[in-house]
C-alpha positions in Angstrom: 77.5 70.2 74.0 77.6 72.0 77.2 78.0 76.0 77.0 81.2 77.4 77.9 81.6 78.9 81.5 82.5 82.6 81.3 84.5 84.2 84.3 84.9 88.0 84.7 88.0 89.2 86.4 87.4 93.1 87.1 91.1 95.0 87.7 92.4 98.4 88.3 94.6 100.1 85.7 97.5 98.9 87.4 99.2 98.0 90.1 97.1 94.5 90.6 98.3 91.7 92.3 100.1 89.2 90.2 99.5 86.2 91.3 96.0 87.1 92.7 95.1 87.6 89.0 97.2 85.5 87.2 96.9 82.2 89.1 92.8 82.2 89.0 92.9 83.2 85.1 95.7 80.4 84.5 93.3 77.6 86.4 89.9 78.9 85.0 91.6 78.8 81.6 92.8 75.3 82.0 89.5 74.5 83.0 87.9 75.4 79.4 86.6 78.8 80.9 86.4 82.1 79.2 87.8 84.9 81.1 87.2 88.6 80.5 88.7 91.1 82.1 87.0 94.8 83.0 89.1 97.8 83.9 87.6 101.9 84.6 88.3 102.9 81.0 88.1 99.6 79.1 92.2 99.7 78.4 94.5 97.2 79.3 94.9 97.3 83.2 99.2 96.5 84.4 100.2 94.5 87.4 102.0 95.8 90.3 105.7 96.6 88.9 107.4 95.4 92.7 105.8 92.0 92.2 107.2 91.6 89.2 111.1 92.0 90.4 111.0 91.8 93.9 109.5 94.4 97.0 113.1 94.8 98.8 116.3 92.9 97.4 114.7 90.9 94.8 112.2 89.1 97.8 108.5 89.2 98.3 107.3 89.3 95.0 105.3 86.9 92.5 106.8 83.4 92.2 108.9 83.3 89.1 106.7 80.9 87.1 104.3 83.5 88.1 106.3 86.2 86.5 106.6 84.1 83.3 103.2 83.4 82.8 102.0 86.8 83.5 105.1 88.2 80.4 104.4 85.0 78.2 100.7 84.4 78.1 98.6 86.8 80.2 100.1 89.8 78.3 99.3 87.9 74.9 96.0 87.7 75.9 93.1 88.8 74.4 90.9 89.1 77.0 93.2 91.4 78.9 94.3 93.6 76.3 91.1 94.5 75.5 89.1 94.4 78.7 85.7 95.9 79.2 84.9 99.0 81.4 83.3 98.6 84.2 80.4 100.4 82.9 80.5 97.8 79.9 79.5 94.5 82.4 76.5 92.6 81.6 76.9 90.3 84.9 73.7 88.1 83.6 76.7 87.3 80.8 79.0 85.4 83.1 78.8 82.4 85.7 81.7 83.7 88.7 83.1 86.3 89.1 86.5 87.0 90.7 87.6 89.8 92.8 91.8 89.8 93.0 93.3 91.9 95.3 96.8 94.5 95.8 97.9 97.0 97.7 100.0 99.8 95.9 98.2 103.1 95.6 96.5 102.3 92.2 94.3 100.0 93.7 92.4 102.8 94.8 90.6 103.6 92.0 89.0 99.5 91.6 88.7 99.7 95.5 86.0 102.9 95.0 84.4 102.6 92.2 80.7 102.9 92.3 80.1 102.1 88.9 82.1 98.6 89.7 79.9 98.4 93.1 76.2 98.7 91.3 77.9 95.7 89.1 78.9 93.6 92.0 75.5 94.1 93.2 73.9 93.1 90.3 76.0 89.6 90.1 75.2 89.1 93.9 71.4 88.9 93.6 71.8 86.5 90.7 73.1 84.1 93.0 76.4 83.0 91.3 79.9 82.1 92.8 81.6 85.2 93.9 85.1 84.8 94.7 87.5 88.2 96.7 91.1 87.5 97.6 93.3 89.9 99.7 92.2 93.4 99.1 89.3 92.4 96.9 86.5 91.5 99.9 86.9 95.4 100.2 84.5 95.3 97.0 82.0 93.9 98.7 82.5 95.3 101.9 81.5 98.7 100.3 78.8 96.9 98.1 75.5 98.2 99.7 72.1 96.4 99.1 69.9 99.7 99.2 67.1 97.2 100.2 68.7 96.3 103.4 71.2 99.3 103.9 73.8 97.0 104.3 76.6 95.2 102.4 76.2 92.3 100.6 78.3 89.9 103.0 76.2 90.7 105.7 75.3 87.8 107.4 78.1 86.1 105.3 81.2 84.5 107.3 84.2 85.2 105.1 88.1 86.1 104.9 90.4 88.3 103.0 94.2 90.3 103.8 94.3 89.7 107.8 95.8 92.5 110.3 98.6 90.1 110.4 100.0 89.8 107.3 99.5 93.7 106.5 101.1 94.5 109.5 104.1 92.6 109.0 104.8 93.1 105.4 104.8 96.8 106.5 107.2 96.7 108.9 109.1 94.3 106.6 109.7 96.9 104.1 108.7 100.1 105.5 112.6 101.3 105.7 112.9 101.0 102.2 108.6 101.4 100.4 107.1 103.7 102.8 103.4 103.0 103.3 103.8 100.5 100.0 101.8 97.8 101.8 99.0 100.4 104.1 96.7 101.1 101.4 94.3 102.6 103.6 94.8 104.1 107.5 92.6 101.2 108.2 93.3 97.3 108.3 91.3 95.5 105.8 90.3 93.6 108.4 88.8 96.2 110.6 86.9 97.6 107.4 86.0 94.4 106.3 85.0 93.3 109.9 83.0 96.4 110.1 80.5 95.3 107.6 79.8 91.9 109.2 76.5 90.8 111.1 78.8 89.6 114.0 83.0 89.8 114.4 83.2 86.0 114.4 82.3 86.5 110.9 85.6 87.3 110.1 87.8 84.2 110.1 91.4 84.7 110.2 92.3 81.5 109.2 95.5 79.3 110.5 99.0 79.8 109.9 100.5 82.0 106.9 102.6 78.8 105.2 98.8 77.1 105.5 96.3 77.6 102.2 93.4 78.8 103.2 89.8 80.2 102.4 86.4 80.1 103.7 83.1 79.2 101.6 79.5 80.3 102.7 77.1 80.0 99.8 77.7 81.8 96.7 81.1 83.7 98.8 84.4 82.3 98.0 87.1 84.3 100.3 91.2 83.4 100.5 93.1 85.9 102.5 96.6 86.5 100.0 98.9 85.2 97.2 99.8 82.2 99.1 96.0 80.6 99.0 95.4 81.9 95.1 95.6 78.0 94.1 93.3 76.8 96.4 91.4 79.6 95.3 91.2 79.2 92.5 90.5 75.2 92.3 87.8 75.9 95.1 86.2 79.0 92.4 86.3 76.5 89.7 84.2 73.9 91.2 81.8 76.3 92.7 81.0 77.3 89.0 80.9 73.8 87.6 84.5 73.1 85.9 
């Protein structure tokens, strides 16, 4: 009998994407995966609370079946009630590993963590599917191979949260959020672009109704919630579902 594929899902303490994190786990699950979660301090990490009910008059959030799932099963869920710290991952342990994104200001602390960098990097050189969605190619951006002095995607052609779409969900909802949806100064784009061999590296991908995302190797990239099924179903064959 074949072994069971194992997943890890690494988080912030809150303020996560919802669907970003909930779609993959739903899929991989339905696919006879196991899927562990990590957080900074090994306690159970919360989603973004405006995804749940809506950014600005009850719009741009999680879909409602979303919503549901993340209330009625994800928060039942072992795995995610009792994640690992980041300090905790054995990456040798697991066959893919997913990167979700989000932009509120807790995101911060996943974005910079070293200790969940040096894990990154360790999963990299094993060669297994690594998939970042949104905010999450920021991981990777800022994972540096000491060997070469760069990041791991160099060299890589990839996607992730596009000037675009940032831009415009700011000024969608500036008036009423503030800087909700800059999490940095800086695009993701630009940062992530930054860390490229070449620009044309980055691929921005076609229209925002369109799913999207962009394999090269091991590197699975999608650029927000929109693409997180095709994601997800890409992810899952890369590891072998």
């Amino acid at each position: 009998m074949p072994q069971q594929k194992r997943v890890l899902i690494p988080l912030p303490s809150q303020d996560f994407d919802t669907t970003e994190v909930v779609v993959p786990w739903h899929l991989c699950r339905e696919a006879g995966f196991q899927v562990d979660f990590a957080t900074p301090d090994g306690k159970r990490a919360y989603t973004d609370p405006y995804l749940l009910t809506g950014v600005v008059f009850g719009q741009l959030g999680a879909d409602q079946v979303v919503v549901q799932r993340y209330h009625q099963q994800l928060e039942l869920d072992s795995g995610f009630l009792h994640p690992l710290a980041y300090g905790g991952i054995d990456p040798e342990a697991y066959d893919g590993l997913i990167l979700p994104g989000g932009h509120a200001k807790g995101m911060t602390v996943y974005l910079e963590s070293v200790t969940l960098q040096e894990k990154v990097l360790q999963f990299w050189k094993l060669g297994r599917p690594v998939g970042a969605i949104c905010h999450g190619p920021i991981v990777l951006a800022r994972t540096i191979d000491p060997q070469t002095g760069q990041a791991v995607v160099y060299g890589k052609k990839m996607t992730s949260l596009t000037k675009s779409l940032e831009r415009t969900a700011y000024w969608l909802t500036a008036w009423a959020r503030g800087r909700y949806y800059r999490t940095y100064p800086e695009y993701v784009q630009d940062e992530v672009t930054r860390h490229l061999q070449k620009r044309e590296d980055y691929v921005k991908g076609p229209s925002f109704n369109t799913p999207f995302i962009v394999e090269d190797g091991q590197l699975l990239t999608a650029r927000w919630p929109k693409d997180a099924a095709l994601f997800a179903e890409t992810f899952i064959r890369k590891v072998g579902g």
